[in-house]
Phi, psi and omega in degrees: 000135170229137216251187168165168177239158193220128168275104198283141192304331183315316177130003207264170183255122163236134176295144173217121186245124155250163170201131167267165194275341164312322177302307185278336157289036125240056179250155203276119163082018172280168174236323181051078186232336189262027191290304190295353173261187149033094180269193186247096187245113207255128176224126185307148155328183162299305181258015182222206185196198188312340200280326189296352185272344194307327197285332202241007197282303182324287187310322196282325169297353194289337176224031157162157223278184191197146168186145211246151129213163162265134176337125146335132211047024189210134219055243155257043139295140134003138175216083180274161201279165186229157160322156162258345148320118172333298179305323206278282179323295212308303208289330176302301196294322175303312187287320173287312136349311182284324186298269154358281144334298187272004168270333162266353150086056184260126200253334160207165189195160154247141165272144177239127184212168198221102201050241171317322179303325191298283172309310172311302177337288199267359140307309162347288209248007095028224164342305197236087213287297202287000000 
């Protein structure tokens, strides 16, 4: 497992914990078999951060490499002041997600999201089909 903040161009922070399936074979009972496909990127609710993901990241890792991160303003992210428009936060959290991303140099993913994470998710691809 590996933890880091990944840096945005803005300047801003994001925590970030991966794990790959090399990693998880070597947890007693791992299979690691899948580090090429897909990876798996899970963004959190409203009311948590990366932590809500910890119980299932080992098991999600066993077929694709898997990575938590927290939302801007939430966890050990960064806390940049936001807009007061609605459309404006929303269009903020796509774009540090898009940023992101391409700071992790990730060329495609699936989101996994979990309430507010679900929705920033299906604005995400949305905005970014491909």
């Amino acid at each position: 497992m590996e933890s880091r903040y990944v840096r945005l161009p803005c300047g801003e922070r994001i925590w970030t914990v991966s794990l790959s399936p090399e990693e998880e074979a070597a947890v007693p009972g791992g299979q690691g078999t899948a580090g090429k496909k897909m990876p798996l990127v899970l963004v959190h609710g409203f009311g948590g951060g990366l932590g809500l993901w910890v119980q299932n990241m080992e098991s999600l890792s066993r077929r694709h490499t898997v990575h938590a991160f927290d939302l801007l303003g939430f966890g050990r992210s960064s806390r940049p002041p936001f807009p007061s428009e609605p459309e404006e936060v929303e269009a903020q959290f796509v774009l540090s997600i898009e940023e992101w991303r391409e700071q992790l140099g990730l060329s495609k993913m699936v989101l996994l999201g979990h309430s507010l994470g679900g929705f920033l998710a299906a604005s995400y691809t949305i905005q970014h089909p491909d």
